[in-house]
C-alpha positions in Angstrom: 8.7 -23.5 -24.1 8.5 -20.0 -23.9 7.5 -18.1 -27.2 10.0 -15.3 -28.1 7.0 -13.2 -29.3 6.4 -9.6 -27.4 3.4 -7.2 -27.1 6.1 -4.5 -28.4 6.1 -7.2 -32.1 1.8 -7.0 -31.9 2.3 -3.2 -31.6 4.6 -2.2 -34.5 2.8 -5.0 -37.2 -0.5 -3.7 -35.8 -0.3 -0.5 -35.0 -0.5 1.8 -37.7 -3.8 0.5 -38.8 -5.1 0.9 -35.2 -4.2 4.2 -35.2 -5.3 4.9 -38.4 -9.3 3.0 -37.9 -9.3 4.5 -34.1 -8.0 8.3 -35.1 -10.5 10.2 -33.5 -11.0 8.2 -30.2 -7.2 7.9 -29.3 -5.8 10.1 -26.8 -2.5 10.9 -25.4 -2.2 8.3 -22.9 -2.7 5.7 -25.4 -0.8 7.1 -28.5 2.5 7.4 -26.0 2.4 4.0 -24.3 2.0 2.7 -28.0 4.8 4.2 -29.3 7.0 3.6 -25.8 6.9 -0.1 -26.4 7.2 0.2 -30.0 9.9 2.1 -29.7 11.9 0.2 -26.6 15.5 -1.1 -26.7 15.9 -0.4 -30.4 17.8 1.5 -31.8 15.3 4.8 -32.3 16.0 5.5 -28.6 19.8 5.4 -28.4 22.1 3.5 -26.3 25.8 1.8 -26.3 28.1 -0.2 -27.5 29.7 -2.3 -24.8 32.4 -4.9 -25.0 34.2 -8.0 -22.3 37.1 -7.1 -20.4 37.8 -11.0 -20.6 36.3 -12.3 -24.0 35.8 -11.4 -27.2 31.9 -11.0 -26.7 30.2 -7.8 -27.6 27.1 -5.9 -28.2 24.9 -3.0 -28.7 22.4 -2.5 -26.0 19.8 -0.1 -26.9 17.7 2.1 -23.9 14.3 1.3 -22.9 11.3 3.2 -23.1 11.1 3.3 -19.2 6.8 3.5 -19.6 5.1 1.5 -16.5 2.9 -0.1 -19.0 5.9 -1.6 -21.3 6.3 -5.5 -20.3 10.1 -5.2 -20.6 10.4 -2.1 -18.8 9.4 -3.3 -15.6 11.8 -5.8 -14.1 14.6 -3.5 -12.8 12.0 -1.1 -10.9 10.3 -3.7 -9.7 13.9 -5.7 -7.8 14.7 -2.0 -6.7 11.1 -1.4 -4.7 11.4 -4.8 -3.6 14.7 -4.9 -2.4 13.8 -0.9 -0.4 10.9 -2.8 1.0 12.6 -5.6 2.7 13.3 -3.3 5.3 10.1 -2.5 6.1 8.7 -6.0 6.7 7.5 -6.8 10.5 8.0 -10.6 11.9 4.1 -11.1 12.1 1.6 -12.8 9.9 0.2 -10.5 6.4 -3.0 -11.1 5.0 -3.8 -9.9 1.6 -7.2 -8.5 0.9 -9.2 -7.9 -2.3 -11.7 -5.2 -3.2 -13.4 -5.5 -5.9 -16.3 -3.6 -7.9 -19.3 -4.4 -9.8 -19.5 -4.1 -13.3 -22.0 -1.1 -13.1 -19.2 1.0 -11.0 -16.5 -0.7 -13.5 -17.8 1.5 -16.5 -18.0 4.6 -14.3 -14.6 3.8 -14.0 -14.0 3.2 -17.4 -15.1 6.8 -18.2 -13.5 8.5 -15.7 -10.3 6.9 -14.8 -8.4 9.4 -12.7 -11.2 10.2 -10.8 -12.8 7.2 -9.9 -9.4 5.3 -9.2 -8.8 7.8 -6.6 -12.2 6.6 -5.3 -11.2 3.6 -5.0 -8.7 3.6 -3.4 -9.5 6.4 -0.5 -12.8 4.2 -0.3 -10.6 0.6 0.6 -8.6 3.0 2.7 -11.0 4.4 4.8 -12.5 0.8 5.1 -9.2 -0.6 6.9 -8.8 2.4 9.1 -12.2 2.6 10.1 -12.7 -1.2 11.2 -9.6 -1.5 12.5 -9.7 1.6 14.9 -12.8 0.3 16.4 -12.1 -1.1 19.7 -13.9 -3.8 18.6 -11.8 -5.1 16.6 -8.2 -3.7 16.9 -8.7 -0.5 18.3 -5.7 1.1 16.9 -3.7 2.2 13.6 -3.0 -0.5 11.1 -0.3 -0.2 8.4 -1.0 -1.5 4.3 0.2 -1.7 1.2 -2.5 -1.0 -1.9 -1.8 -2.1 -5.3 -3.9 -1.4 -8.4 -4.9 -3.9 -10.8 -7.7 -2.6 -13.6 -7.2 -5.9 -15.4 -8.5 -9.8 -15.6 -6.9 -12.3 -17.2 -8.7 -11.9 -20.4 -7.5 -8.6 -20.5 -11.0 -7.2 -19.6 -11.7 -4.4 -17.8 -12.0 -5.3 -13.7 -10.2 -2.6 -11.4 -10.0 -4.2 -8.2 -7.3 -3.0 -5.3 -5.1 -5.8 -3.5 -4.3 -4.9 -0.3 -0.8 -6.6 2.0 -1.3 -5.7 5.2 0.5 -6.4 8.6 -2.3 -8.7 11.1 -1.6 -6.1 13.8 -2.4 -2.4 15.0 -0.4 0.3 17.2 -2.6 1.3 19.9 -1.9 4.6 21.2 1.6 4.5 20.0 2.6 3.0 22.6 1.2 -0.9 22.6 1.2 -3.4 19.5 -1.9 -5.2 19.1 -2.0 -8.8 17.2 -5.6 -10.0 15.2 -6.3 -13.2 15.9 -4.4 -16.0 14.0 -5.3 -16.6 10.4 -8.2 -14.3 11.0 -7.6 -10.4 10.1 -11.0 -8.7 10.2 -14.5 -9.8 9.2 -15.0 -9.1 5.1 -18.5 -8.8 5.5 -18.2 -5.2 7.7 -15.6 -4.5 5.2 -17.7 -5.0 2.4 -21.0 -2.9 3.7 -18.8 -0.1 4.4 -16.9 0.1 1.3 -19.8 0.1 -0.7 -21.4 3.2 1.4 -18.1 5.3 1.4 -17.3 4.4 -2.5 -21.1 5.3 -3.6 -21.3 8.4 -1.6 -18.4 10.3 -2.6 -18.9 8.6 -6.1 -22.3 10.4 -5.5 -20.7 13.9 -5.0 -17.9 13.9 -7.2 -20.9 12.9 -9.7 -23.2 16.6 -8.6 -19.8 17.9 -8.2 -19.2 18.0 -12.0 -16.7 15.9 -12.2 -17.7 12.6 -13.7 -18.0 12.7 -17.4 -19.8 10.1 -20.0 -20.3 9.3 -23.4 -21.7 7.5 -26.7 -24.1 4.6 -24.8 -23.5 6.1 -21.1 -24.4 9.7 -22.3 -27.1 9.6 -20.1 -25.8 9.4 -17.0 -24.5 12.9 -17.3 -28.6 13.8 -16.1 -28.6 13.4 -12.2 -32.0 11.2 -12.0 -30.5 9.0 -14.0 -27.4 8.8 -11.9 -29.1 8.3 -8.7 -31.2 5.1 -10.3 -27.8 3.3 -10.9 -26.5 4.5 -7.7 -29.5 3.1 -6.2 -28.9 -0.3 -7.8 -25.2 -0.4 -7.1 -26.5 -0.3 -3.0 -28.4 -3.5 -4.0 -25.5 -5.5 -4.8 -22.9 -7.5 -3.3 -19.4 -5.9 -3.3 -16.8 -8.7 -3.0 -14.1 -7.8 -0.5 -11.9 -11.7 -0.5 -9.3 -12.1 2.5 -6.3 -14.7 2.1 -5.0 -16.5 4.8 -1.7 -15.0 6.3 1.3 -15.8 4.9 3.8 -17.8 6.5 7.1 -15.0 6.7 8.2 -12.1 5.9 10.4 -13.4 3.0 7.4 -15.1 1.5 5.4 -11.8 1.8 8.4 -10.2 -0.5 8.4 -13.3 -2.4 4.3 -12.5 -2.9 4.7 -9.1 -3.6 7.4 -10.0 -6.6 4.0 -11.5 -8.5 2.0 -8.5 -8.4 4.1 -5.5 -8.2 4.7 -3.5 -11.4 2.6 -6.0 -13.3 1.6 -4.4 -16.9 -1.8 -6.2 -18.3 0.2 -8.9 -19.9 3.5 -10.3 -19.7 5.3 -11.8 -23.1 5.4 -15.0 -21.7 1.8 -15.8 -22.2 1.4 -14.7 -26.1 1.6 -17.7 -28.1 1.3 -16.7 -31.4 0.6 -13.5 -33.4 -0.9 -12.9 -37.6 -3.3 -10.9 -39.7 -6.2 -13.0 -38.1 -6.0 -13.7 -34.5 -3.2 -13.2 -31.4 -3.2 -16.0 -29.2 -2.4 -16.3 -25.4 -2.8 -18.4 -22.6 -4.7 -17.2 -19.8 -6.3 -18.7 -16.7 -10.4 -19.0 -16.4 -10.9 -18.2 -12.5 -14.7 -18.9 -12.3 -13.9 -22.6 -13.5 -11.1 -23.6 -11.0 -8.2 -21.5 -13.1 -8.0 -23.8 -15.5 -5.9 -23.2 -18.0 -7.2 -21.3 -21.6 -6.3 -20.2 -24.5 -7.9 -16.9 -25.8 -7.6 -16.1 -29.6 -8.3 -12.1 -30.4 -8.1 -10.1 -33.0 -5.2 -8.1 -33.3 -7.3 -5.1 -33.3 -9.2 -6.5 -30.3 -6.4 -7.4 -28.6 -4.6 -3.6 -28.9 -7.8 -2.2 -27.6 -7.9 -4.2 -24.3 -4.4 -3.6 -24.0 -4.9 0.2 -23.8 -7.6 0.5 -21.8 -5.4 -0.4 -19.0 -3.7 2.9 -19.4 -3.2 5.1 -16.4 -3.7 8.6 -16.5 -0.5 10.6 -16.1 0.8 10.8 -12.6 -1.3 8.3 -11.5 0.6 6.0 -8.4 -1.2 2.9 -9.0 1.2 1.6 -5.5 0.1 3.4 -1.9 1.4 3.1 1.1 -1.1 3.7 4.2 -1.4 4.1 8.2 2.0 3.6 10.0 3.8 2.2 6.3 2.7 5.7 5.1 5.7 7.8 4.0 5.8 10.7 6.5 6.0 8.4 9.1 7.0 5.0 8.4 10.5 4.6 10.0 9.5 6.1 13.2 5.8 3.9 13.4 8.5 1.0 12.8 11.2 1.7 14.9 7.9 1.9 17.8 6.5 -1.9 16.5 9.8 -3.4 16.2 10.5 -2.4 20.1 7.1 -3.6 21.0 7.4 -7.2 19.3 9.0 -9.8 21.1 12.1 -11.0 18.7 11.0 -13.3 15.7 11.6 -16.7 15.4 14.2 -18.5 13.0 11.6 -19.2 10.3 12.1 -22.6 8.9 10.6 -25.0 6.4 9.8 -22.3 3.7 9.3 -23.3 -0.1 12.2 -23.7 -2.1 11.3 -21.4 -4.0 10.9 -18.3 -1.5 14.3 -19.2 -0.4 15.0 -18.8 -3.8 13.2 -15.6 -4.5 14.5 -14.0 -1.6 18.4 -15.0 -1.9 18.3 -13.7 -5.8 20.8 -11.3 -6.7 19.6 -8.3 -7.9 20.1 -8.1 -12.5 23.9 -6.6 -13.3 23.9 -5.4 -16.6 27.8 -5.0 -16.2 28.2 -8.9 -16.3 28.9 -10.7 -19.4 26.5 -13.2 -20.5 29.0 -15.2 -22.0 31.8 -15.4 -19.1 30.9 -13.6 -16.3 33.6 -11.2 -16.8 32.5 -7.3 -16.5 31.2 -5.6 -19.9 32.6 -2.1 -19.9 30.8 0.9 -22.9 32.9 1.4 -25.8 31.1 3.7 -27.6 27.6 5.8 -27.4 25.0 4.4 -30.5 22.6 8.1 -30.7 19.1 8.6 -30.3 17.6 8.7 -33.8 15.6 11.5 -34.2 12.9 11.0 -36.6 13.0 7.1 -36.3 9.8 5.1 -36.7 9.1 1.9 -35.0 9.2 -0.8 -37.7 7.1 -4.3 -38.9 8.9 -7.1 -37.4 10.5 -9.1 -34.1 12.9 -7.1 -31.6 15.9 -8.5 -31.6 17.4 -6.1 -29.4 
């Protein structure tokens, strides 16, 4: 059964007292995204009053925050980018690759968010462009979709890129080139060359200026110091994990529903919530994912919450090689020509079918009769309104 308790319910019993015990080490980021889902669909940010053409039913519906980190705020956005990326999808196999860092790097990261994000990302994509232009491999421009995720399921801090990309290359513009099937390119090259191309321009951002530490990590600021862990981070193993392809396009978009616009948390997996301990279920990966249940303070649990805060501006969803935006219709239009036409694809999973034949959420559509709701009045934004104690009913 699905508990009716929300992170935006932990936030307004909670969060004064954070604020008030973490004062001096809150920033912008933070304060806003707390008071955004404080704050969403009630009646502090404004709204309507709408009402059934066909039945008697009615309601206020109160505006939401619209902050990528809220977990109500996200559903909408994420059936529009799916639905504009349907048309990008090629009738070839996808693989969907993982980079991951160390712990070490993980609390560079931690410290310098903007900046070492950034990293990370032109670090994967230099990776897949670099191996898959060499002829011995693909030998010509691959197309990908990167995804952020800074979080694990405990809520800890693990930034790691997902990566969907198409098993194919355009060669000269002019021929399309398939990988082998089931196999994209080999993670071991992918994972010696991430770890160079992350550590070096980590390296020069870091003699640069532009990397910043504190409290325990003070000492990094001092470049020998620096160098030592830099040195140790080209010891270790950097994880780089490649799925096996997908079986169709509709169960790529069907993929991409699960990890698109994700926030660190969704309500469905908070149990419970009082002055002791919020509960949640989460899944422990190293032991099979079996199934847990994680009890944190509600101090403890508003911390990691926050710390998967972006920093403003931030696109935590890129679009590389020929799916980049300059170019993507016309790299398409090219593929699509060179393909030969794709099957009828048959014996997918009830539940792609399902994903994939959804209609898109119509907030015009009466809950009660299916009749269309039509505003009646506008309910105004309340000015000086504070998020209070207690469940959203909204």
């Amino acid at each position: 059964m699905r508990s009716e308790l929300e992170v935006a319910d932990i936030f307004r019993r909670y969060g004064p007292a954070y604020r008030a015990a973490h004062d001096g080490h809150l920033g912008r980021v933070e304060r806003r995204v707390m008071s955004a889902i404080e704050l969403c669909r009630t009646a502090a940010l404004g709204g309507h009053f709408e009402a059934c053409e066909d039945c008697s039913h009615s309601r206020a519906a109160y505006n939401s925050c619209r902050n990528r980190h809220c977990p109500k705020c996200q559903t909408t956005t994420r059936e529009q980018w799916l639905a504009d990326r349907q048309a990008d999808l090629l009738p070839v196999p996808y693989f969907h690759v993982v980079f991951t860092m160390p712990a070490e790097a993980a609390e560079i990261a931690f410290h310098n968010k903007a900046v070492v994000y950034a990293i990370l990302f032109d670090a994967v994509a230099a990776t897949l462009k670099t191996i898959a232009a060499d002829p011995r491999h693909l030998g010509g421009e691959i197309g990908f979709l990167a995804i952020l995720h800074t979080w694990g399921q405990a809520l800890t801090h693990h930034p790691h890129i997902h990566c969907l990309v198409p098993g194919g290359a355009l060669v000269n513009g002019e021929r399309w080139r398939a990988c082998r099937p089931r196999f994209f390119l080999p993670v071991h090259v992918f994972s010696r060359l991430f770890r160079r191309l992350f550590l070096e321009r980590l390296q020069a951002d870091h003699l640069a200026g532009k990397l910043r530490f504190s409290g325990a990590f003070a000492c990094l600021d001092d470049t020998d110091a620096f160098a030592t862990l830099v040195r140790r981070l080209r010891r270790k193993d950097w994880v780089v994990f490649s799925k096996p392809p997908f079986g169709s396009p509709e169960h790529v978009l069907a993929y991409l529903g699960r990890y698109t616009h994700r926030v660190a948390i969704a309500n469905s997996r908070l149990i419970s919530a009082d002055d002791t301990a919020v509960s949640f279920r989460w899944r422990d990966y190293r032991r099979g994912n079996a199934p847990r249940v994680m009890s944190l303070t509600p101090d403890e649990f508003i911390r990691r919450f926050l710390i998967h805060s972006l920093p403003d501006g931030f696109h935590r969803i890129r679009h590389y090689g020929f799916l980049a935006n300059g170019c993507r219709k016309a790299r398409l239009m090219t593929i699509r020509r060179l393909l030969p036409p794709p099957e009828a694809a048959s014996g997918e999973p009830a539940a792609v079918r399902a994903f994939v034949s959804r209609p898109l959420f119509d907030p015009t559509i009466c809950p009660c009769c299916g009749g269309t709701l039509r505003i009646i009045s506008a309910l105004p934004r309340l000015r000086y309104a504070k998020a209070q104690p207690g469940p959203d009913t909204s």
